[in-house]
Backbone as numpy.savetxt, mean C-alpha at the origin, in Angstrom:
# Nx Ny Nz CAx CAy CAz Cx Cy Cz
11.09 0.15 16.60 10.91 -0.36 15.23 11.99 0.22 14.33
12.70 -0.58 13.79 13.44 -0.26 12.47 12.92 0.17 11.31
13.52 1.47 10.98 13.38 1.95 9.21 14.02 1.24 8.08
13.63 1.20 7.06 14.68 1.31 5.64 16.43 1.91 5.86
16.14 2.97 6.46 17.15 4.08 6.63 18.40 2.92 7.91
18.00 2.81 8.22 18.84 2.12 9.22 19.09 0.84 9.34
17.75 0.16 8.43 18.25 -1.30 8.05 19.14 -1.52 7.08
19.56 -0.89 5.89 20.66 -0.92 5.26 21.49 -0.47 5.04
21.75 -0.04 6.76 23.41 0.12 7.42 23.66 -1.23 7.54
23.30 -2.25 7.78 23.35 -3.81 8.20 23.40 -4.89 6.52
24.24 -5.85 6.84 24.47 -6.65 5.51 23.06 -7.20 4.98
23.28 -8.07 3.88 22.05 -7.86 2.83 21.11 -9.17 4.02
21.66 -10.25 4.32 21.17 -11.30 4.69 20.52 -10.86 6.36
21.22 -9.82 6.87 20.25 -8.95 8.20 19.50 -8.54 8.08
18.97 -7.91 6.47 17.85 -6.97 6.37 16.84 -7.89 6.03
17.03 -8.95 5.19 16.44 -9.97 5.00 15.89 -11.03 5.72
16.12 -10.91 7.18 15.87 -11.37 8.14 14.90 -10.37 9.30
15.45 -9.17 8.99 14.33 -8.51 10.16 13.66 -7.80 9.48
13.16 -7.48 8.32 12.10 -7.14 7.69 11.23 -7.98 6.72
12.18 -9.34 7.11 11.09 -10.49 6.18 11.06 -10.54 4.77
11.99 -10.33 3.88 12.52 -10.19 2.70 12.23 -11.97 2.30
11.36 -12.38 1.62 11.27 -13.43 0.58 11.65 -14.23 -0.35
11.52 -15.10 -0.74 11.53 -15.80 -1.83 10.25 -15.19 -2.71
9.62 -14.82 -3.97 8.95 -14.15 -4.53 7.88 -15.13 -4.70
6.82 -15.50 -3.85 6.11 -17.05 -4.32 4.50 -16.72 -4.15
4.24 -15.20 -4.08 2.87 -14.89 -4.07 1.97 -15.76 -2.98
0.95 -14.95 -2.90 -0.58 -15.93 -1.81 -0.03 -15.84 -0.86
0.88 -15.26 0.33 1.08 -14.76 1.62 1.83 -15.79 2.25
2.07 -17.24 1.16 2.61 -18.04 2.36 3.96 -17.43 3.19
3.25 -17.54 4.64 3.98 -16.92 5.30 5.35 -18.53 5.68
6.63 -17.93 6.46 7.65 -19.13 6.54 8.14 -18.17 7.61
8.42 -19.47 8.98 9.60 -19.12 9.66 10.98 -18.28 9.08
11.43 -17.71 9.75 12.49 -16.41 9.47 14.02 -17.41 9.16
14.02 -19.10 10.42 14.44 -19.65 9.67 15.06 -20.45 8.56
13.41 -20.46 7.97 13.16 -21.38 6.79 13.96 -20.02 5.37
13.89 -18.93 5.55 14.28 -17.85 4.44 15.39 -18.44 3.27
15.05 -18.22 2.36 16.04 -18.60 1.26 16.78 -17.11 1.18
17.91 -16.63 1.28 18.46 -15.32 1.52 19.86 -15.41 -0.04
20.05 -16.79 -0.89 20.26 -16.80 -2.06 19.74 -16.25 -3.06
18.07 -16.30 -2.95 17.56 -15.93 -3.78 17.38 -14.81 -4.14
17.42 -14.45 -5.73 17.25 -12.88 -6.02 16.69 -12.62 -6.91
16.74 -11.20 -7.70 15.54 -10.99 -8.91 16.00 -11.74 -9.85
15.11 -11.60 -10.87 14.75 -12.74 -11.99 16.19 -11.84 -13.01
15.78 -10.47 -12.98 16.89 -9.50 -13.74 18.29 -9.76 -13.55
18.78 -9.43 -14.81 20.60 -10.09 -14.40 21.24 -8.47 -14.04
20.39 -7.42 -13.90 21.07 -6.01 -13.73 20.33 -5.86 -12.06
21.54 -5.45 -10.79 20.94 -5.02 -9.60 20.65 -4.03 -9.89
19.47 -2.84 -9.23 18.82 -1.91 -9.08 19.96 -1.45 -7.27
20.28 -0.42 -7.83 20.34 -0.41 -6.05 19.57 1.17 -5.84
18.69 0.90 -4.57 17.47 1.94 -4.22 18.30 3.46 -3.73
17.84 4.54 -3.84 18.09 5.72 -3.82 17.06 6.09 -2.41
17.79 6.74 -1.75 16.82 7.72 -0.64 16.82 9.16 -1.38
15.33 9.01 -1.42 14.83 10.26 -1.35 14.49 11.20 -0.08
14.39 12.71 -0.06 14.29 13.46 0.44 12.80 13.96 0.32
12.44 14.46 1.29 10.71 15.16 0.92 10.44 16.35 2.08
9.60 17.14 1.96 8.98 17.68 2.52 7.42 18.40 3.17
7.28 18.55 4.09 5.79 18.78 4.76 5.23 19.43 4.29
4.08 19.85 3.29 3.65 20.97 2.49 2.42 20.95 3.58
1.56 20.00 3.94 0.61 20.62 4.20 -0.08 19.71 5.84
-0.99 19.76 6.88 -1.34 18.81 7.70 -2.48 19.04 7.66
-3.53 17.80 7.19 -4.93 17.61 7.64 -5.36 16.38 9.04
-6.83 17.48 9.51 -7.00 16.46 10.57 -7.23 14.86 9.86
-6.88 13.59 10.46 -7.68 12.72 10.06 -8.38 11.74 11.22
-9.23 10.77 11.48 -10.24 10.36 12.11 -9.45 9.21 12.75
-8.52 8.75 14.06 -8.00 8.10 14.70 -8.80 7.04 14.78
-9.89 7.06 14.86 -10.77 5.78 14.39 -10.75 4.61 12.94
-10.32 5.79 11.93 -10.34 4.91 10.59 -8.80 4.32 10.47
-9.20 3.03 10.75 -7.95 1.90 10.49 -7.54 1.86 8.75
-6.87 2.64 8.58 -6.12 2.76 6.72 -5.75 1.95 6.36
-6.77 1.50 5.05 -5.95 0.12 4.40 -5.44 0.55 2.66
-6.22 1.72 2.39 -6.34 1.78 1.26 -6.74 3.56 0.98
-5.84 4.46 0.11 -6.13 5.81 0.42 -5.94 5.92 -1.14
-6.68 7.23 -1.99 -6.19 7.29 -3.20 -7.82 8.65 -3.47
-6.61 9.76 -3.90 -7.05 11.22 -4.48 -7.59 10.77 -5.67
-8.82 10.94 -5.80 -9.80 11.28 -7.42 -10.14 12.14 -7.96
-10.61 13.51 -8.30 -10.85 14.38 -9.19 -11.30 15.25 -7.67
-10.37 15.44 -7.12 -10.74 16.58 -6.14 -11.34 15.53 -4.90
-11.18 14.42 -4.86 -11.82 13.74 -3.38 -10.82 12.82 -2.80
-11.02 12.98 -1.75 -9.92 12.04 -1.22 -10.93 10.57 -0.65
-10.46 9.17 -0.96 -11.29 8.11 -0.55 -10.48 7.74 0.45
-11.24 6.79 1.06 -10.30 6.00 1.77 -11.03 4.60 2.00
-10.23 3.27 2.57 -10.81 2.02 2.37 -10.18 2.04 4.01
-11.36 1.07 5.17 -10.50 1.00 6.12 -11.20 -0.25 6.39
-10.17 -0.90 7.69 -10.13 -2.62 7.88 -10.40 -2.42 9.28
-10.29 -3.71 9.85 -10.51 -4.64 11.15 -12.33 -5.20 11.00
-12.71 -6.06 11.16 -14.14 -6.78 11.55 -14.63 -5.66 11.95
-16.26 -5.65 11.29 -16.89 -4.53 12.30 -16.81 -3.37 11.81
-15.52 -3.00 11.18 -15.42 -1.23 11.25 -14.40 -0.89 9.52
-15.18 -1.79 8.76 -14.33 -1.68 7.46 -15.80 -1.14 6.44
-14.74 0.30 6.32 -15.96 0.90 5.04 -15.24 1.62 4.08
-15.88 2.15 2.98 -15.66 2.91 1.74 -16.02 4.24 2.30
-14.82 5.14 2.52 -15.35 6.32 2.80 -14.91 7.65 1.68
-15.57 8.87 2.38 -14.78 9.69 1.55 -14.45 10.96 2.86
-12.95 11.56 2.31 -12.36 12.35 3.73 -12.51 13.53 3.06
-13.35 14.86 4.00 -13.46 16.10 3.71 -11.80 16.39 4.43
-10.80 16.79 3.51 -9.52 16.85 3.96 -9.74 18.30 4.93
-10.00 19.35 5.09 -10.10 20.29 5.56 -10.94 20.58 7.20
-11.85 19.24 7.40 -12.44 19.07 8.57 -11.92 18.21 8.99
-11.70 16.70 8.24 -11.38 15.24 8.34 -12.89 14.39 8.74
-13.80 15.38 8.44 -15.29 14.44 8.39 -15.31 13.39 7.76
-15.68 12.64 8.11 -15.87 11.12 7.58 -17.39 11.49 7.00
-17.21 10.86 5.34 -18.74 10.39 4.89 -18.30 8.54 4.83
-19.13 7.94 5.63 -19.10 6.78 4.96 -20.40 6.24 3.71
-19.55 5.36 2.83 -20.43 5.15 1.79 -20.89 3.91 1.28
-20.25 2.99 2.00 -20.29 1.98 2.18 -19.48 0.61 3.22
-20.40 -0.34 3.61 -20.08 -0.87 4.97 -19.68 -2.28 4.34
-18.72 -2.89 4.73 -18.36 -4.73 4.51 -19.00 -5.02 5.57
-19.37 -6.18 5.52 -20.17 -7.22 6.62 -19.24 -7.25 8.22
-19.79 -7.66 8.79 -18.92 -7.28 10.27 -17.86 -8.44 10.23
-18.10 -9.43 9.37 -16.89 -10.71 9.59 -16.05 -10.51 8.70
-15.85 -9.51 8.04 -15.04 -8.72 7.05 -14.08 -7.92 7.41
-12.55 -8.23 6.66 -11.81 -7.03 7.14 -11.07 -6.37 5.81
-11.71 -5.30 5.72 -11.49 -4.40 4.74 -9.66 -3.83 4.32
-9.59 -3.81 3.03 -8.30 -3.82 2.77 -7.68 -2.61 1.57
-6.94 -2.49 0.70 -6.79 -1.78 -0.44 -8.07 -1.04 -1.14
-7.52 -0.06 -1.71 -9.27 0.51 -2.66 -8.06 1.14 -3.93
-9.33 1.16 -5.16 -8.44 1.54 -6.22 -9.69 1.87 -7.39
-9.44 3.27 -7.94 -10.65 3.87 -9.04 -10.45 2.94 -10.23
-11.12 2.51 -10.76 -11.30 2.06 -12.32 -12.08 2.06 -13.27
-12.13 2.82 -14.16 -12.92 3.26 -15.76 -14.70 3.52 -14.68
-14.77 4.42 -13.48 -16.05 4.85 -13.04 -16.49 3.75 -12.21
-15.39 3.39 -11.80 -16.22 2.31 -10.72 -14.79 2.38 -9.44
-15.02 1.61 -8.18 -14.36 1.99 -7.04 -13.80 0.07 -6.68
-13.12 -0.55 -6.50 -12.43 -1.79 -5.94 -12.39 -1.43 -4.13
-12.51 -2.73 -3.73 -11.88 -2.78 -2.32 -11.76 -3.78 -2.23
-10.68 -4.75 -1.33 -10.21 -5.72 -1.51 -10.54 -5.70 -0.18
-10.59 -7.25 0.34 -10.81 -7.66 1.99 -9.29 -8.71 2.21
-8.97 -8.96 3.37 -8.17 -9.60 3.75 -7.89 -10.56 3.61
-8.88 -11.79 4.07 -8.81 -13.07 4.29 -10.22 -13.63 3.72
-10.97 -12.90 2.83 -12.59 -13.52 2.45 -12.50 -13.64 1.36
-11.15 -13.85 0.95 -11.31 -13.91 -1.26 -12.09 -13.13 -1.80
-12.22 -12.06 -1.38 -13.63 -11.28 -2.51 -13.33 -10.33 -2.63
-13.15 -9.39 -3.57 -13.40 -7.82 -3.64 -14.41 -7.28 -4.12
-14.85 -6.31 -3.44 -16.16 -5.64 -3.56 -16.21 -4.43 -4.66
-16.72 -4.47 -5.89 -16.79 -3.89 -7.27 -18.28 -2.80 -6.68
-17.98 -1.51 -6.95 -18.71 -0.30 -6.79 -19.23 0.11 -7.64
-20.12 1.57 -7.80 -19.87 2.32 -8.57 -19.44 3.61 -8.41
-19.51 4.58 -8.96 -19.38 5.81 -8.17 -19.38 6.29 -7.10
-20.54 6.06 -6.89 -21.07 6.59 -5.52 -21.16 5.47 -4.33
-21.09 4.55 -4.62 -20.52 3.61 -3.45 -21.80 2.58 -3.70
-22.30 2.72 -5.02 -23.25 1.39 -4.38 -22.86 -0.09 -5.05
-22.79 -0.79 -4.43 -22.57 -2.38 -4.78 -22.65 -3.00 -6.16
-21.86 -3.41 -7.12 -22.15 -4.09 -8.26 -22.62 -5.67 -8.21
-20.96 -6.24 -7.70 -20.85 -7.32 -7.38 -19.63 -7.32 -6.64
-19.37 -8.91 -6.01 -18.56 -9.06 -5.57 -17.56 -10.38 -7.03
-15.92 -9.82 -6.64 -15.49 -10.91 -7.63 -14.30 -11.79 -6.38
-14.03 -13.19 -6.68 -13.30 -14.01 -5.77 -12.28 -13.78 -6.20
-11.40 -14.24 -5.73 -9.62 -14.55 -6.01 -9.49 -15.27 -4.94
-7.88 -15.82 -5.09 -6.95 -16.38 -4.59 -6.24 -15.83 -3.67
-5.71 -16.12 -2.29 -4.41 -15.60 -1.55 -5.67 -14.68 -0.65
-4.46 -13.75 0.15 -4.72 -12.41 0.83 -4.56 -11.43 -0.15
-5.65 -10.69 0.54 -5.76 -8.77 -0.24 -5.34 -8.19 0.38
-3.84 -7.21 -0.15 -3.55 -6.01 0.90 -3.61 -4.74 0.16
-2.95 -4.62 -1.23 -3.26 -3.27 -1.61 -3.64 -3.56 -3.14
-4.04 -2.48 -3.57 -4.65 -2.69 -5.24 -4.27 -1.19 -5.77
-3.94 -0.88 -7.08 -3.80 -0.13 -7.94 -4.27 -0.63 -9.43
-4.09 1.00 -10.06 -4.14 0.83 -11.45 -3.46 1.85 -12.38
-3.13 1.37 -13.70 -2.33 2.54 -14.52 -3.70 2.73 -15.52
-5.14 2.52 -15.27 -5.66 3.20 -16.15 -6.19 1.70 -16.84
-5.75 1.04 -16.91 -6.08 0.05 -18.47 -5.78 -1.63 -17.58
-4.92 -1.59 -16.32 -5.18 -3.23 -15.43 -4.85 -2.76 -14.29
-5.19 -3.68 -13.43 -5.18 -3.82 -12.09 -3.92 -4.74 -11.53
-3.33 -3.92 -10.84 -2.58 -4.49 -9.83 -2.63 -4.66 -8.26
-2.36 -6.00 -8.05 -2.51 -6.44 -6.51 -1.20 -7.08 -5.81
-1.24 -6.79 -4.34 -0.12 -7.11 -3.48 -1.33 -7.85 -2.62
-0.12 -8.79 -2.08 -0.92 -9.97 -1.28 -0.29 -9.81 0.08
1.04 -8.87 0.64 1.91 -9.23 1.89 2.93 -9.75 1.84
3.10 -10.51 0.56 4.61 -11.16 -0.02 5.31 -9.97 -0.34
6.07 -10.69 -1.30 7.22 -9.76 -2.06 6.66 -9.74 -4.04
5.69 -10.52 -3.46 5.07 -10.49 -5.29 3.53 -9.38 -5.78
3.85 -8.33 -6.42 2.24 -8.43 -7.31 2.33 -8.59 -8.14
0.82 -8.83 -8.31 -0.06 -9.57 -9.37 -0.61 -8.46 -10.27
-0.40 -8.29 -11.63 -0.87 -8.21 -12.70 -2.12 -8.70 -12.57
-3.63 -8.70 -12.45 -4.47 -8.94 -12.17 -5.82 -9.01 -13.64
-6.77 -9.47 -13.79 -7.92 -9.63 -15.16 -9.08 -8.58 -13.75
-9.21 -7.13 -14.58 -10.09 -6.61 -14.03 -11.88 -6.99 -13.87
-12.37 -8.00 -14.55 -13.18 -8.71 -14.72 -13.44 -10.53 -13.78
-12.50 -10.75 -13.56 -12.33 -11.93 -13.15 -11.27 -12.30 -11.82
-10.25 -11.32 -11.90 -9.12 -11.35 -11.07 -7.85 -12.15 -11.12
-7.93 -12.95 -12.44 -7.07 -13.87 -12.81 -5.58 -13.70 -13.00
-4.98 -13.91 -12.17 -3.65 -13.28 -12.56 -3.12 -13.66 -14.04
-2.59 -12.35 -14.85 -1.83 -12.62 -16.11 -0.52 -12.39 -15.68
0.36 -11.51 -14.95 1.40 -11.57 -14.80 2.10 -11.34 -13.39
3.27 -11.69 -12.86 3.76 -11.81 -11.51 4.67 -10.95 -11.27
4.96 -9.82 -10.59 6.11 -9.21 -10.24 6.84 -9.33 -8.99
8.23 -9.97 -9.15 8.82 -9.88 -8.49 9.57 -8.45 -7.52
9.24 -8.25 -6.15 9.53 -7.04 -5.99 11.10 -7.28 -4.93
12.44 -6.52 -5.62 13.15 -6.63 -4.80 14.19 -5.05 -4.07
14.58 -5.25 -2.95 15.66 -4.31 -2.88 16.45 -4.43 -2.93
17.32 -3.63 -3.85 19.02 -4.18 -3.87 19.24 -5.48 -4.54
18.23 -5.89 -5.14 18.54 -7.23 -5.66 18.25 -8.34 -5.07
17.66 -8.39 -3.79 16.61 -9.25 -3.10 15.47 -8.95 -2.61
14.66 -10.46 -3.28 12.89 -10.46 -3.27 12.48 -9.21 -1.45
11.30 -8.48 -1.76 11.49 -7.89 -0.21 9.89 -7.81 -0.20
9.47 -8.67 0.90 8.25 -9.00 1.26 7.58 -7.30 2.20
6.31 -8.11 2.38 5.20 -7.66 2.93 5.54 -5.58 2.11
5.01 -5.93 1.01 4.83 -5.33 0.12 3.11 -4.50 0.68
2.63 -3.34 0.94 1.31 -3.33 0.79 0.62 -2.45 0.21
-0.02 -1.48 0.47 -0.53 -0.82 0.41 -0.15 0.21 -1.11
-0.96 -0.06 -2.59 -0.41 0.70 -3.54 -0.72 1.73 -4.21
-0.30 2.52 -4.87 -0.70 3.61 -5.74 0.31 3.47 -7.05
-0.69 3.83 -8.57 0.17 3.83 -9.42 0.57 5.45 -9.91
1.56 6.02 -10.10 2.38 6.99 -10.35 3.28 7.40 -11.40
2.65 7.90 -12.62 3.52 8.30 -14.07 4.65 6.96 -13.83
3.85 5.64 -13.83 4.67 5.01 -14.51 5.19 4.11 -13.79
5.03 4.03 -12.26 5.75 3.58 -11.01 4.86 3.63 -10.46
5.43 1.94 -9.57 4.14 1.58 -8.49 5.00 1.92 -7.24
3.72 2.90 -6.17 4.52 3.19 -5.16 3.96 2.48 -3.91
4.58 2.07 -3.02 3.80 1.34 -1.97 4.25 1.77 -0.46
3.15 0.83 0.48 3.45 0.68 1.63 4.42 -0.32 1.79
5.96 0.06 2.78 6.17 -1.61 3.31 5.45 -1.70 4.72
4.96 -2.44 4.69 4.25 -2.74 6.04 5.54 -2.99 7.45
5.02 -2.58 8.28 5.72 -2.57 9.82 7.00 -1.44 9.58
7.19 -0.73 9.07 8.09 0.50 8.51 7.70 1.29 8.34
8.46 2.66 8.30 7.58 4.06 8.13 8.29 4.68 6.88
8.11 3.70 6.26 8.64 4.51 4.44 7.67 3.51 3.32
7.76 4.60 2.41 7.36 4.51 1.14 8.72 4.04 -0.05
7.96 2.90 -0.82 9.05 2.88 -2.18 8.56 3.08 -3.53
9.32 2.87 -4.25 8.73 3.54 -5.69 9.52 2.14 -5.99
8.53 1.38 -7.06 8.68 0.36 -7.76 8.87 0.49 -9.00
9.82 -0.09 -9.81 9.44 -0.05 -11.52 8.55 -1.21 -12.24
7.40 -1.24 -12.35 6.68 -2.63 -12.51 6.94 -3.76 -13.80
7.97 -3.12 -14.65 8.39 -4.18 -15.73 9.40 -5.37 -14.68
10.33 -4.58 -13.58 11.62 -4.92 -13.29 11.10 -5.39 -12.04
9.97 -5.15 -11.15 10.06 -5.09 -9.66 11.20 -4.42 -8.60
12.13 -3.79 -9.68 13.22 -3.46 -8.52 12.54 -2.24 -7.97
13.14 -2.23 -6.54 12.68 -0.47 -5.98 13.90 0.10 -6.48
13.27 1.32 -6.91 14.10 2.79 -7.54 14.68 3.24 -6.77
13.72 3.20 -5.44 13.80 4.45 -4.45 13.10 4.29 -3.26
13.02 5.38 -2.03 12.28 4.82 -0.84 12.21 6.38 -0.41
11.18 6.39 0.51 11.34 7.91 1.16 11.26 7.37 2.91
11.66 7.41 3.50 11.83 7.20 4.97 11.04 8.46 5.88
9.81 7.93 6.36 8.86 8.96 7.38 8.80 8.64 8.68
9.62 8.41 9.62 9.81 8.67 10.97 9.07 9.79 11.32
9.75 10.75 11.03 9.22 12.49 11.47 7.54 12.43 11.55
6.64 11.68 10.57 5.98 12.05 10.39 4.62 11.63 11.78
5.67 10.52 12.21 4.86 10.19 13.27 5.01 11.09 14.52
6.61 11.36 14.33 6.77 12.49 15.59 6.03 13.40 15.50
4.97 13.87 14.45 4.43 15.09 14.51 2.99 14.67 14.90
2.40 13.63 15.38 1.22 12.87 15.82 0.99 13.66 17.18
0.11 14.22 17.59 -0.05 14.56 18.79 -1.47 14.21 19.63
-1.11 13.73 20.73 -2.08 12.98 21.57 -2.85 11.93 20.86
-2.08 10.93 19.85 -2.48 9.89 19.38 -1.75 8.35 19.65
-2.34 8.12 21.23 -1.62 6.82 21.66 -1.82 5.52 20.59
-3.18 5.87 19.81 -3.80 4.72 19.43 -3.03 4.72 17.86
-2.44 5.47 17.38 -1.68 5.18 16.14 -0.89 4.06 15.98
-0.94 3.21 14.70 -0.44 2.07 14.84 0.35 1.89 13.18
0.77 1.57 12.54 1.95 1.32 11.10 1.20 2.62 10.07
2.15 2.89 9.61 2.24 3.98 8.53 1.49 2.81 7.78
0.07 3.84 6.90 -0.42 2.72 5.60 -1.20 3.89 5.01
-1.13 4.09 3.84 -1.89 5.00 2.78 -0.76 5.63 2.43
-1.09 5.53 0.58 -0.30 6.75 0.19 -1.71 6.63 -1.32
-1.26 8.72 -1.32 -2.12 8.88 -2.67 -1.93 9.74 -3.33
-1.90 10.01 -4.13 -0.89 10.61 -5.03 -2.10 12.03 -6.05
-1.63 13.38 -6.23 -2.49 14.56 -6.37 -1.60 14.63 -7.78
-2.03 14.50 -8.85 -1.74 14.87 -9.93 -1.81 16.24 -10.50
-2.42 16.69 -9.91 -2.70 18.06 -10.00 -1.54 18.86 -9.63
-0.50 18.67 -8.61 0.46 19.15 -8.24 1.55 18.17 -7.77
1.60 17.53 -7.99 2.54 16.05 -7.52 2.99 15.80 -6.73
1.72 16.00 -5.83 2.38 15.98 -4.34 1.53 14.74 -3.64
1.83 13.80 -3.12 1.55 12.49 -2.56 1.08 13.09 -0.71
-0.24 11.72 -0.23 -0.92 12.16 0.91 -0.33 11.11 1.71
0.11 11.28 2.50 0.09 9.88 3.79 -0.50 9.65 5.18
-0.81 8.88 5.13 -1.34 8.90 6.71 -1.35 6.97 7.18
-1.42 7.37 8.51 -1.55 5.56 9.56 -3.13 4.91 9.70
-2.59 3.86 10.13 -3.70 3.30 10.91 -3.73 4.05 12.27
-5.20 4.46 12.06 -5.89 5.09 13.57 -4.80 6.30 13.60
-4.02 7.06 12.79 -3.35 8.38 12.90 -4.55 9.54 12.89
-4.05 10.33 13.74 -5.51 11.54 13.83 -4.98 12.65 12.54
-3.78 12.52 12.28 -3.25 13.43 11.12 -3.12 12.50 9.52
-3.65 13.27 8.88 -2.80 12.99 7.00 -2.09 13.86 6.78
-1.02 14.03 5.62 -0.12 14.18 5.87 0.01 14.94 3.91
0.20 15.93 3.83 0.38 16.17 1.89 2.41 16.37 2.33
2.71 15.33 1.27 4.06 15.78 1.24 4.30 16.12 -0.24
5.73 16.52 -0.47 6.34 16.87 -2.31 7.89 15.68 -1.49
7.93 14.79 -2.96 8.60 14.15 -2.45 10.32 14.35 -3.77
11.22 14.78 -2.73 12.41 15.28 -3.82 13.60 14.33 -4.29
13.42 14.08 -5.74 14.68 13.03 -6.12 15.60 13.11 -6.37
């Protein structure tokens, strides 16, 4: 599998081709590799060009090779987590120091669980392919469910709206009440749209995400969609031990308390506290 780090040793229209870089058109429609419009670029007349960042290992917790990560995010001293596939998608919470799983809530077995994100005392989780996200409260019990449009892959918030990624190269500005999109962000690198966007956290100001099928993190500016920046985690898988069943880097969550961001995989038996240096 190819990184960030090594895909843009290769020209703009290669990277755009083997990591699936977009046209910005939201709702997941997926397109032959093909069909790619590789003209197209941000809406901005200024390129962004992305910065590698540097980081380091501060800390390793066990985590549960079982919980498929769709959705990870630090709250006032707790770490949650949202996990997917049919069958085995719940609202949990991770004792970081054992990696005990509390689960707190279960999606239906024809459900595949996706993004999670805190808002004004209540908990989001988004599902995949069932239009619905499941509205909490605290403690995990059920409000309602609200519909939308497209695929759910990751959800954030700065406090005051909700933002959603669908697997494209676009999020959605989202109506925390309804789900209605008010506004669209185009997300690009280098100045082209760059799909399968997932997994988010919002960050003094910057949306940081998963790219899916890659082992790095980017930092988004959400007025501009351009990425700022990227941190590239190879290593982090090399440090996986006796975990055949690990499968794509997904979670990131961010400790305000010390500014140090958590990562971990699908089915990874480790999480991961890094400090990430710009």
């Amino acid at each position: 599998m190819m990184n960030i780090r090594s895909l843009r040793r290769v020209s703009l229209v290669a990277l755009i081709v083997v990591i699936g870089l977009t046209s910005c058109r939201g709702w997941s429609q997926r397109r032959n590799v093909n069909d790619l419009n590789t003209q197209e670029v941000s809406k901005s007349s200024e390129v962004v060009m992305a910065k590698l960042y540097d980081y380091r290992v501060v800390a390793t917790y066990p985590h549960s090779n079982s919980s498929y990560t769709q959705g990870l995010q630090y709250v006032d001293g707790v770490m949650w987590e949202g996990t997917g596939r049919e069958g085995h998608s719940y609202l949990q919470r991770i004792d970081l120091n054992t990696g005990k799983v509390d689960r707190v809530a279960s999606l239906p077995k024809d459900e595949f669980g996706e993004g999670i994100t805190h808002y004004k005392g209540n908990i989001y989780q988004l599902t995949w392919l069932s239009h619905k996200a499941y509205l909490y409260d605290k403690d995990g019990e059920l409000i309602r469910t609200i519909p939308y449009r497209g695929e759910g892959w990751g959800i954030t918030t700065d406090g005051e709206r909700l933002f959603l990624s669908d697997g494209t190269s676009t999020i959605r500005r989202i109506n925390p009440e309804n789900f209605v999109t008010e506004e669209s962000i185009c997300v690009t690198l280098d100045g082209a749209p760059m799909d399968l966007i997932n997994e988010l956290e919002w960050v003094d100001g910057s949306i940081w995400a998963n790219v899916y099928l890659t082992d790095a993190i980017v930092e988004i500016e959400p007025k501009t969609g351009a990425v700022l920046g990227y941190v590239d985690l190879p290593r982090l898988r090399d440090m996986l031990k006796d975990n055949p069943e690990a499968e794509a880097l997904n979670g990131v969550a961010y400790n305000p308390e010390n500014g140090h961001f958590y990562v971990t995989g699908k089915d990874w038996n480790r999480l991961f506290e890094i400090e990430i240096i710009k």
